[in-house]
mmCIF file of the N, C-alpha and C atoms, coordinates in Angstrom:
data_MODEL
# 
_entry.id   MODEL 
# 
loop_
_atom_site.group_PDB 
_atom_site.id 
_atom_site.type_symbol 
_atom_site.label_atom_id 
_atom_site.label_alt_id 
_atom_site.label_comp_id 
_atom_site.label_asym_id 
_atom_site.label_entity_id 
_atom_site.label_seq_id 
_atom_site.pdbx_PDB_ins_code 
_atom_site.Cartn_x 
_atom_site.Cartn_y 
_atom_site.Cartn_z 
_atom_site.occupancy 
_atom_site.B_iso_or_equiv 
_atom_site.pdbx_formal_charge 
_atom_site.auth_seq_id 
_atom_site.auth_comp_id 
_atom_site.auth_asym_id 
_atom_site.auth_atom_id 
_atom_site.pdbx_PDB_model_num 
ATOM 1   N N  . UNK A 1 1  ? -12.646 -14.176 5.701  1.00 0.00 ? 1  UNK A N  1 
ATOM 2   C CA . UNK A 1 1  ? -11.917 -14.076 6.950  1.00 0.00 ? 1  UNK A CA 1 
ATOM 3   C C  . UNK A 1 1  ? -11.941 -15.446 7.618  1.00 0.00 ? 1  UNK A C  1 
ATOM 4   N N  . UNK A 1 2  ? -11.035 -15.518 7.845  1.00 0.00 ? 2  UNK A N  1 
ATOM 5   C CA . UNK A 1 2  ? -10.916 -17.155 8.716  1.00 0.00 ? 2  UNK A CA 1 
ATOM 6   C C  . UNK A 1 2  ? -10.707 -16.942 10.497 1.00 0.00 ? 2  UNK A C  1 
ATOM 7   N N  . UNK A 1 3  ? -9.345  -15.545 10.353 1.00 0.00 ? 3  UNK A N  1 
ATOM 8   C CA . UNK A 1 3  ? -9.284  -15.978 11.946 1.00 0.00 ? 3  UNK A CA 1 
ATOM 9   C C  . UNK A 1 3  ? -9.744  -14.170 12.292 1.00 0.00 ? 3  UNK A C  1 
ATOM 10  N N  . UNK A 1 4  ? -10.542 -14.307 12.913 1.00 0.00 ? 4  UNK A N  1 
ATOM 11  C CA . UNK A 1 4  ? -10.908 -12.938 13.765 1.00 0.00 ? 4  UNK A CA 1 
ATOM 12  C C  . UNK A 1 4  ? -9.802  -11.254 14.364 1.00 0.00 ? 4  UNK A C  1 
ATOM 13  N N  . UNK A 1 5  ? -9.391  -12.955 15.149 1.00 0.00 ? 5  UNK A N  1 
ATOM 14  C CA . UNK A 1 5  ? -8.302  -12.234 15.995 1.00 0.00 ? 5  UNK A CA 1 
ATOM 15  C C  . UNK A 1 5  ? -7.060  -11.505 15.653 1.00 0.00 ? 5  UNK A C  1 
ATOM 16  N N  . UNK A 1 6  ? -6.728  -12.228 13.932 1.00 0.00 ? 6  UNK A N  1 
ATOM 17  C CA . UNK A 1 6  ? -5.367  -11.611 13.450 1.00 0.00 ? 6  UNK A CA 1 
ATOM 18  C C  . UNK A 1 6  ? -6.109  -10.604 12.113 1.00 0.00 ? 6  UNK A C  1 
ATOM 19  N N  . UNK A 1 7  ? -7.107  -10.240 12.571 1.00 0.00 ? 7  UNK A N  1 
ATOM 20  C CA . UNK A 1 7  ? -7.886  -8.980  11.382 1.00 0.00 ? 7  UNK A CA 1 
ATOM 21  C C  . UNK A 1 7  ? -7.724  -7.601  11.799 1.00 0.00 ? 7  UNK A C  1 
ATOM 22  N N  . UNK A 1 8  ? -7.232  -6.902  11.134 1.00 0.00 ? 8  UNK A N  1 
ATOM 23  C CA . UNK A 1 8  ? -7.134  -5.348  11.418 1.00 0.00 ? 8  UNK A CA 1 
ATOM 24  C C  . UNK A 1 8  ? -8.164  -4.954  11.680 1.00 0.00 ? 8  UNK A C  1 
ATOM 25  N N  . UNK A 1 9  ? -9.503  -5.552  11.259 1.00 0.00 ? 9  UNK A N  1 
ATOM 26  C CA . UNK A 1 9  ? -10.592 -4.331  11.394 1.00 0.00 ? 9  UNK A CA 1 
ATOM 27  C C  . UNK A 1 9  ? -11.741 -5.661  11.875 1.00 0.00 ? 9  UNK A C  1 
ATOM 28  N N  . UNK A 1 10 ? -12.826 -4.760  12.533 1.00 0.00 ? 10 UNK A N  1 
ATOM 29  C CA . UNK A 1 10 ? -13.573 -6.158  12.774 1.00 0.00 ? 10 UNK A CA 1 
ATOM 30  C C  . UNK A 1 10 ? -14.612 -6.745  11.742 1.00 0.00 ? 10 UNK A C  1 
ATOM 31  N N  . UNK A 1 11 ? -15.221 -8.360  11.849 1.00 0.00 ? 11 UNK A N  1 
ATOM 32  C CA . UNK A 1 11 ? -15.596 -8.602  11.241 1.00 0.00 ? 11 UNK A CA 1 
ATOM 33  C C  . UNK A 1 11 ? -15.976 -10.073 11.476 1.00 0.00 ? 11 UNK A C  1 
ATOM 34  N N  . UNK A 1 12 ? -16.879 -11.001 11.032 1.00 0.00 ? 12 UNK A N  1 
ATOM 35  C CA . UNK A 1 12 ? -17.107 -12.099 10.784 1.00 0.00 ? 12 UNK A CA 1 
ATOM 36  C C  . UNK A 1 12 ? -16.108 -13.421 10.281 1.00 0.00 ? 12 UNK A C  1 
ATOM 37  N N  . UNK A 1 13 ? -16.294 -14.374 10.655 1.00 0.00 ? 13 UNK A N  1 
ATOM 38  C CA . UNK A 1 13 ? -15.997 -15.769 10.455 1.00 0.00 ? 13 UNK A CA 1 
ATOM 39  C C  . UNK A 1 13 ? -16.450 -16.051 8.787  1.00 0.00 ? 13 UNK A C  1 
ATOM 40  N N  . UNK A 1 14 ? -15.647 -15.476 7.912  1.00 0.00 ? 14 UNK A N  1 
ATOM 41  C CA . UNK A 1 14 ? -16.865 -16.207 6.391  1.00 0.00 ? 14 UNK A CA 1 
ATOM 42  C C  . UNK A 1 14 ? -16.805 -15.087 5.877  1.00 0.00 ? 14 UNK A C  1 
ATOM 43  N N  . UNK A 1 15 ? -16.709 -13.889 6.167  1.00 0.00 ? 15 UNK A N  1 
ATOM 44  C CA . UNK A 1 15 ? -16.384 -12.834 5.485  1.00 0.00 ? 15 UNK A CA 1 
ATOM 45  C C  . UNK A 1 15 ? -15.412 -12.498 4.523  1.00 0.00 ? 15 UNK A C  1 
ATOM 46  N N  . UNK A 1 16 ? -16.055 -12.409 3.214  1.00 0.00 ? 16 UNK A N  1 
ATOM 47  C CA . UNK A 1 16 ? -15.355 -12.384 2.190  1.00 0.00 ? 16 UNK A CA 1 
ATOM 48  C C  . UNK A 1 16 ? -15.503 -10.946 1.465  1.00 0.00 ? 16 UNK A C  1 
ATOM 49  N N  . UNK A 1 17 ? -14.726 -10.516 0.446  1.00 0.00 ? 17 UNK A N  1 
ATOM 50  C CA . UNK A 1 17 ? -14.356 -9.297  -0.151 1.00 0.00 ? 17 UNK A CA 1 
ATOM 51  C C  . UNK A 1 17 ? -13.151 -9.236  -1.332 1.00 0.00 ? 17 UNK A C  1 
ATOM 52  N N  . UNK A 1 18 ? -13.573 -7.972  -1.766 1.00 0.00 ? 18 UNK A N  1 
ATOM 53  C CA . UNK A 1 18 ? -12.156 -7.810  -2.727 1.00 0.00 ? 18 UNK A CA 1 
ATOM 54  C C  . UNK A 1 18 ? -11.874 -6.002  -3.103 1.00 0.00 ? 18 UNK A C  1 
ATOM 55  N N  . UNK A 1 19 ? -10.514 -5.868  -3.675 1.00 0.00 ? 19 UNK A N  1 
ATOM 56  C CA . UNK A 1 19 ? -10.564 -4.525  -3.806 1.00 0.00 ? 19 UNK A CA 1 
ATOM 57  C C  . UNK A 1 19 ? -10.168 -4.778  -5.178 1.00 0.00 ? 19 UNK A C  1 
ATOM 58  N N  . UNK A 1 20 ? -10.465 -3.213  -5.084 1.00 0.00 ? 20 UNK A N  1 
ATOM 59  C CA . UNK A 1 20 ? -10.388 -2.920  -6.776 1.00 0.00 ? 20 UNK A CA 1 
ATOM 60  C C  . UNK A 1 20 ? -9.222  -1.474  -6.697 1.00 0.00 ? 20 UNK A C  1 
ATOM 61  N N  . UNK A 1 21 ? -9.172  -1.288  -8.419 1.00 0.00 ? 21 UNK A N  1 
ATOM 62  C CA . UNK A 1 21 ? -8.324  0.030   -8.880 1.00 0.00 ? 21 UNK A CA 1 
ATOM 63  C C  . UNK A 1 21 ? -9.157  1.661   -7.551 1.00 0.00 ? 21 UNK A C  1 
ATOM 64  N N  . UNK A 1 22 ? -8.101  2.682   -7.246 1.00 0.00 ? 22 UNK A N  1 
ATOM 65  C CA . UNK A 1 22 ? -8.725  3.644   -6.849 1.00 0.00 ? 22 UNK A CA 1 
ATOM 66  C C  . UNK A 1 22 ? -9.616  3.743   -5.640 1.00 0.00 ? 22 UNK A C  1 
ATOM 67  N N  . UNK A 1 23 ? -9.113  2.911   -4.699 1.00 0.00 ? 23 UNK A N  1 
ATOM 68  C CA . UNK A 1 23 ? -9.229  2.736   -3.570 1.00 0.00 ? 23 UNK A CA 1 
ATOM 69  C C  . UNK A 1 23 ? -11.406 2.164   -3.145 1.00 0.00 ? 23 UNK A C  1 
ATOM 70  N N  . UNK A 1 24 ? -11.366 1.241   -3.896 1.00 0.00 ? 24 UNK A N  1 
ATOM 71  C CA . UNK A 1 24 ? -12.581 0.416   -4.180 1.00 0.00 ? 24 UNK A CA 1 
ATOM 72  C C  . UNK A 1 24 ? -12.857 -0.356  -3.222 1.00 0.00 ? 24 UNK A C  1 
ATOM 73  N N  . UNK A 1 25 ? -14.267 -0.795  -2.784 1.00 0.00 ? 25 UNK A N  1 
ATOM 74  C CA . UNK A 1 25 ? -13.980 -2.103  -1.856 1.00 0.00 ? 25 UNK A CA 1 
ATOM 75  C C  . UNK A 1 25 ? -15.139 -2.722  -1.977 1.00 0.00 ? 25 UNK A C  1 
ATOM 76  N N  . UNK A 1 26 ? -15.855 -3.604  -1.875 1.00 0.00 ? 26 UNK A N  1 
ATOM 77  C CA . UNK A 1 26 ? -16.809 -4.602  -1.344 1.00 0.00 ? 26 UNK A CA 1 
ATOM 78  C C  . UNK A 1 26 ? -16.189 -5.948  -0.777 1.00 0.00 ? 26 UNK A C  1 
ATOM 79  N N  . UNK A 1 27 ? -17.390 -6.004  0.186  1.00 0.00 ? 27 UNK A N  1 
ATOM 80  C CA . UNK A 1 27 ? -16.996 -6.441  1.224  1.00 0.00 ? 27 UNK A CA 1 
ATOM 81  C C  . UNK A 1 27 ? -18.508 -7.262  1.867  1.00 0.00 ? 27 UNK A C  1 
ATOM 82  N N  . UNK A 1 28 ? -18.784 -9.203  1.651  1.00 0.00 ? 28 UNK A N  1 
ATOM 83  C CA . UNK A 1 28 ? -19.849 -9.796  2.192  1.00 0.00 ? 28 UNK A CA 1 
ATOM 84  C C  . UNK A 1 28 ? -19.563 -10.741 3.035  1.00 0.00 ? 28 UNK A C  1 
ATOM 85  N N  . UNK A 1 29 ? -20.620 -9.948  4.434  1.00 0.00 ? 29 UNK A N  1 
ATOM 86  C CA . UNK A 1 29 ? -20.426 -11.091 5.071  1.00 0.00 ? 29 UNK A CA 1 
ATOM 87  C C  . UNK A 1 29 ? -21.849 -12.033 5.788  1.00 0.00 ? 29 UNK A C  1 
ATOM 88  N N  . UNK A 1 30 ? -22.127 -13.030 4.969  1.00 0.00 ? 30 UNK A N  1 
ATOM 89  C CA . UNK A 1 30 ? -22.896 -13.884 5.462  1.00 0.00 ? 30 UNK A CA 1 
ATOM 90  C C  . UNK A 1 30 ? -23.502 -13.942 6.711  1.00 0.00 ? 30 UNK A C  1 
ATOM 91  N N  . UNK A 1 31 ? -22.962 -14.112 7.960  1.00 0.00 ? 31 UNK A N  1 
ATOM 92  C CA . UNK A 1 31 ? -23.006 -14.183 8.931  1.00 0.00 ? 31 UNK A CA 1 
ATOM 93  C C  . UNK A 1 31 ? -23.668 -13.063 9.602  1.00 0.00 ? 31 UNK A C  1 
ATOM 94  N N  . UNK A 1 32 ? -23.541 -11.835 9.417  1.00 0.00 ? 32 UNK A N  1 
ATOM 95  C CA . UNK A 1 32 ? -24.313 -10.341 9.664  1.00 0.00 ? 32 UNK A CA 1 
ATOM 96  C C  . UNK A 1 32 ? -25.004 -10.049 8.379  1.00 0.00 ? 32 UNK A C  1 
ATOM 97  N N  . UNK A 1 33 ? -25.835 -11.151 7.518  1.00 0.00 ? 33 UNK A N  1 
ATOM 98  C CA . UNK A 1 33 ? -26.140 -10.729 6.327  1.00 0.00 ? 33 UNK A CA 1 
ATOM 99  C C  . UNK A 1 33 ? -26.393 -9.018  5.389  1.00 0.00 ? 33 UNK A C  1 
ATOM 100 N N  . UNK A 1 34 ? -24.795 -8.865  5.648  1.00 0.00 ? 34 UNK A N  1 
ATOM 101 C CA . UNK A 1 34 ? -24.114 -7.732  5.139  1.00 0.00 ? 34 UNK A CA 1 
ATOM 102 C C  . UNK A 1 34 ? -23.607 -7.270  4.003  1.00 0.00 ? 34 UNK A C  1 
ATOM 103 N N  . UNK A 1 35 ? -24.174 -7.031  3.243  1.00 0.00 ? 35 UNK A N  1 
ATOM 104 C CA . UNK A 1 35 ? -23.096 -6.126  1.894  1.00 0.00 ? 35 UNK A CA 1 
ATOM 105 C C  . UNK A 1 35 ? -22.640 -5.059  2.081  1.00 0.00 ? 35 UNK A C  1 
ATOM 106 N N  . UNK A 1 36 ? -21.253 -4.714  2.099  1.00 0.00 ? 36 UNK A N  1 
ATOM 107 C CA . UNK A 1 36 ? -20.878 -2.798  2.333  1.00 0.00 ? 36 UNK A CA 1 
ATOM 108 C C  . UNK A 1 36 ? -19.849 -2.582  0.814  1.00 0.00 ? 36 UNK A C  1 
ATOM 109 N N  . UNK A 1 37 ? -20.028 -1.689  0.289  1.00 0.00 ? 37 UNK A N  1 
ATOM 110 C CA . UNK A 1 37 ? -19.132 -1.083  -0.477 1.00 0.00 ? 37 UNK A CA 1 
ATOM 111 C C  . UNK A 1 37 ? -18.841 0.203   -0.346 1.00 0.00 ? 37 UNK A C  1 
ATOM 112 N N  . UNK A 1 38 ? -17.529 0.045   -0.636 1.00 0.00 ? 38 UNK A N  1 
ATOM 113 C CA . UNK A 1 38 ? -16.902 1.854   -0.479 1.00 0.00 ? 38 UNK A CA 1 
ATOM 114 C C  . UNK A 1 38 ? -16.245 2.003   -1.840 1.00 0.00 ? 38 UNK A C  1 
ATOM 115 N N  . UNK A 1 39 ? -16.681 3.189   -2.428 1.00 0.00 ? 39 UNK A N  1 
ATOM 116 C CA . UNK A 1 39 ? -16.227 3.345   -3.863 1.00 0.00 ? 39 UNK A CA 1 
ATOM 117 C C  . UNK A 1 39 ? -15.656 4.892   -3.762 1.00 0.00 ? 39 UNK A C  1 
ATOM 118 N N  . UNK A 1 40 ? -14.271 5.040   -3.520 1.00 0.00 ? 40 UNK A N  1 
ATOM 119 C CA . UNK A 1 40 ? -13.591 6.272   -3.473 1.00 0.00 ? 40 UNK A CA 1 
ATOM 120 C C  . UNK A 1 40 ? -12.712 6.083   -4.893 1.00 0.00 ? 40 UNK A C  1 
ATOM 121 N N  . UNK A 1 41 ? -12.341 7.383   -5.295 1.00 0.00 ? 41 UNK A N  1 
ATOM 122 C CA . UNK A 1 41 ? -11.676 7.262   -6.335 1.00 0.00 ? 41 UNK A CA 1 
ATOM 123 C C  . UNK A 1 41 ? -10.118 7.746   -6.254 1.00 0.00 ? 41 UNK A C  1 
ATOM 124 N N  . UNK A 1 42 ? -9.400  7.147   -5.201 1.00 0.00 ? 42 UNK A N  1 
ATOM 125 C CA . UNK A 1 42 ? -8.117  7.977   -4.834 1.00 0.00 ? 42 UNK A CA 1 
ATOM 126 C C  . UNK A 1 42 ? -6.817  7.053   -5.033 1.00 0.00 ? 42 UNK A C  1 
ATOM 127 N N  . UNK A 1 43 ? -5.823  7.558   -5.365 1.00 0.00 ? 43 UNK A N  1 
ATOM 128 C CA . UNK A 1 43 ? -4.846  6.818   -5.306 1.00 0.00 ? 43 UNK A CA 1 
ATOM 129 C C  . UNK A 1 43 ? -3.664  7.373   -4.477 1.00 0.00 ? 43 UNK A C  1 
ATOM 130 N N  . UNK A 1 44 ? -2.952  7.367   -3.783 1.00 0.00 ? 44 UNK A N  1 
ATOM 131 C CA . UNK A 1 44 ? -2.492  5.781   -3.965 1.00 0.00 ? 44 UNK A CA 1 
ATOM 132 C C  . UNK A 1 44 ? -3.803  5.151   -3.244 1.00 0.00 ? 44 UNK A C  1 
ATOM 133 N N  . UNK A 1 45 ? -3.570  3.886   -3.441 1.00 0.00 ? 45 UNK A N  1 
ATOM 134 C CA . UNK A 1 45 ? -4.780  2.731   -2.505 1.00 0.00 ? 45 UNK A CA 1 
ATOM 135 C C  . UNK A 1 45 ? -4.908  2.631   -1.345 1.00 0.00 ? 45 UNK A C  1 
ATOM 136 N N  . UNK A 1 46 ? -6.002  3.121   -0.643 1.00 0.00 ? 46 UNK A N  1 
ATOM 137 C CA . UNK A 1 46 ? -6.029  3.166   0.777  1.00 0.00 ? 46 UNK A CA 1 
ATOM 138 C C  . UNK A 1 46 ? -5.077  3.819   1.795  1.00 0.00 ? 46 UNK A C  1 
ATOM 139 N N  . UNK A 1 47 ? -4.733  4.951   0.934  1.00 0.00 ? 47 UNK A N  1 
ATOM 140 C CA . UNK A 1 47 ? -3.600  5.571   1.724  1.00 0.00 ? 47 UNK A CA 1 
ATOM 141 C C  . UNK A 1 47 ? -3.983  6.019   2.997  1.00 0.00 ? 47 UNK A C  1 
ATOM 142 N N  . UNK A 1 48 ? -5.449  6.392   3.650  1.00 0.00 ? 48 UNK A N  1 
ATOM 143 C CA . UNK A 1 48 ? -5.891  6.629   4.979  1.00 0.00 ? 48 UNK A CA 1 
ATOM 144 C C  . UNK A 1 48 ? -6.522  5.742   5.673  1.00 0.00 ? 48 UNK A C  1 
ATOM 145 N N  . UNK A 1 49 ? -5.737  4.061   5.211  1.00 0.00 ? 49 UNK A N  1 
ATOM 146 C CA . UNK A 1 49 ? -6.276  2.918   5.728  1.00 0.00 ? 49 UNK A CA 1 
ATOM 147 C C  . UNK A 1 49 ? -7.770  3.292   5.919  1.00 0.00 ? 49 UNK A C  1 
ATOM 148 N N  . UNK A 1 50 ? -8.688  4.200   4.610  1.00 0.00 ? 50 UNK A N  1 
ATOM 149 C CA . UNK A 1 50 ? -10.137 4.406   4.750  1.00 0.00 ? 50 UNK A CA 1 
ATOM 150 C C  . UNK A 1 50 ? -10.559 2.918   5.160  1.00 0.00 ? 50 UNK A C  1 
ATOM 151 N N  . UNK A 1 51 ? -10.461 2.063   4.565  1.00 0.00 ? 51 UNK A N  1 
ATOM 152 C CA . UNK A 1 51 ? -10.996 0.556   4.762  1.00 0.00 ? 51 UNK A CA 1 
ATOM 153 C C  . UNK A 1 51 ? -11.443 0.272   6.222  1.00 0.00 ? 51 UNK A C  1 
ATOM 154 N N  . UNK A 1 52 ? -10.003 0.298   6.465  1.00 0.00 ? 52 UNK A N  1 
ATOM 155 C CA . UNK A 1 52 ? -10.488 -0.454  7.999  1.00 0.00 ? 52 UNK A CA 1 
ATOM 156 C C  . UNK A 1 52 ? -11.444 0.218   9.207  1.00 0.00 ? 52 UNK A C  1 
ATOM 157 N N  . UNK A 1 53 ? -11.040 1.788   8.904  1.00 0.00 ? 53 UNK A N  1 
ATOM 158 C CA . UNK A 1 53 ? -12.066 3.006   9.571  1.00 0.00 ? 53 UNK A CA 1 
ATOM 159 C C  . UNK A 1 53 ? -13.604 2.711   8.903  1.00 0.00 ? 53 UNK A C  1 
ATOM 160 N N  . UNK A 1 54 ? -13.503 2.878   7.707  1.00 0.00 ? 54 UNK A N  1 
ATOM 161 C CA . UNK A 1 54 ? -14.915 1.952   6.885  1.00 0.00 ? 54 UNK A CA 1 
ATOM 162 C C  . UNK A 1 54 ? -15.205 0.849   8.136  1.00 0.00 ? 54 UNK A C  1 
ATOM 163 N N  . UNK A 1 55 ? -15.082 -0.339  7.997  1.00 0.00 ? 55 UNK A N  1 
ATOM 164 C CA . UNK A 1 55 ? -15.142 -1.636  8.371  1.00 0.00 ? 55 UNK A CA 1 
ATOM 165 C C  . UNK A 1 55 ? -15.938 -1.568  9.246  1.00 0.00 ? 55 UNK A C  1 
ATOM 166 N N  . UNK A 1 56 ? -14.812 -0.975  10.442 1.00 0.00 ? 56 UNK A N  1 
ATOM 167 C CA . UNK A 1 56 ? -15.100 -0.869  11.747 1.00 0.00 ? 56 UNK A CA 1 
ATOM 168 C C  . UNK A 1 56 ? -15.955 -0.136  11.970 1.00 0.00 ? 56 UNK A C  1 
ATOM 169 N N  . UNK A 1 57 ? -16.298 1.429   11.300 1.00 0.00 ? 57 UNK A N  1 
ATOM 170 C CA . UNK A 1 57 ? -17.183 1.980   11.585 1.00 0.00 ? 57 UNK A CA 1 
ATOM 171 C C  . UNK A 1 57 ? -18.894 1.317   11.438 1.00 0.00 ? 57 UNK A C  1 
ATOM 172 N N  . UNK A 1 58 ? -19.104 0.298   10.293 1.00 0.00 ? 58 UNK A N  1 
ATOM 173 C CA . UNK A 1 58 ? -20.680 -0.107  10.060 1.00 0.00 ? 58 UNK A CA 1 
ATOM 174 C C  . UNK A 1 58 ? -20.293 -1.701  11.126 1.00 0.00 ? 58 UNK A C  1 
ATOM 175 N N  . UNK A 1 59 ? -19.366 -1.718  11.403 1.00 0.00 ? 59 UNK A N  1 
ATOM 176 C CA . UNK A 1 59 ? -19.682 -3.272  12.703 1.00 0.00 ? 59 UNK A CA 1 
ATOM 177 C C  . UNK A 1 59 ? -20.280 -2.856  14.171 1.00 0.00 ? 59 UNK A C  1 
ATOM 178 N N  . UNK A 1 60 ? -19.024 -1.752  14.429 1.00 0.00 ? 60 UNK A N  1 
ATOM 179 C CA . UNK A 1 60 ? -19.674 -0.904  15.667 1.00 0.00 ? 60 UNK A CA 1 
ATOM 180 C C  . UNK A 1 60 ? -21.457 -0.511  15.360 1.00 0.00 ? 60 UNK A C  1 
ATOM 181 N N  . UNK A 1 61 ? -21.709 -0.044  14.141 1.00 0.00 ? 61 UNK A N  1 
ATOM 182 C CA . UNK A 1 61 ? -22.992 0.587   14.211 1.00 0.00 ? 61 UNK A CA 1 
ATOM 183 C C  . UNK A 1 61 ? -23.798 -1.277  14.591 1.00 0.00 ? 61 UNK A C  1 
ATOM 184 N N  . UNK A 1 62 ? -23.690 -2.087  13.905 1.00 0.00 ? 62 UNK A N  1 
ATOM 185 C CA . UNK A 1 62 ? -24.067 -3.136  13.884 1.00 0.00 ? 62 UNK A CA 1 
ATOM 186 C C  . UNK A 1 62 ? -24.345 -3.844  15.458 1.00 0.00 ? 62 UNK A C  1 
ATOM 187 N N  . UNK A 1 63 ? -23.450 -3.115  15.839 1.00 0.00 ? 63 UNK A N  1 
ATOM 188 C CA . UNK A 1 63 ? -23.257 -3.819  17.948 1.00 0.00 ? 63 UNK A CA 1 
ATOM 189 C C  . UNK A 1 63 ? -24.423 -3.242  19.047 1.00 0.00 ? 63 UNK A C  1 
ATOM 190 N N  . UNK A 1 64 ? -24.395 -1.776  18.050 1.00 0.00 ? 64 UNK A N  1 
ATOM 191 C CA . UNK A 1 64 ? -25.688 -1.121  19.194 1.00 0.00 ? 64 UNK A CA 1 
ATOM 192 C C  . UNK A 1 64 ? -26.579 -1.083  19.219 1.00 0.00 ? 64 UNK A C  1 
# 
């Protein structure tokens, strides 16, 4: 992640990731020395934008 502000979901400066087949994800970010993965097996890919509800849900936990 480079710019914050134009990210759908929240997250770190340096935050890096990748997806995979079947709606896959990992996702590290340095900065909150964080690893998260979500390993669903659905297609189409991210059809309930799970990701960003993911994301956001362990940053919020991260805030309180």
């Amino acid at each position: 992640m480079i710019d914050v502000a134009k990210s759908p979901a929240i997250g770190s400066p340096g935050q890096f990731g990748w997806y995979g087949a079947a709606t896959t994800y990992c996702q590290i970010d340095p900065q909150e020395d964080l690893v998260a993965m979500a390993l669903f097996q659905h297609f189409p890919m991210d059809e309930p934008k799970v990701f960003k509800c993911f994301a956001n849900g362990y940053y919020t936990g991260l805030a309180n």
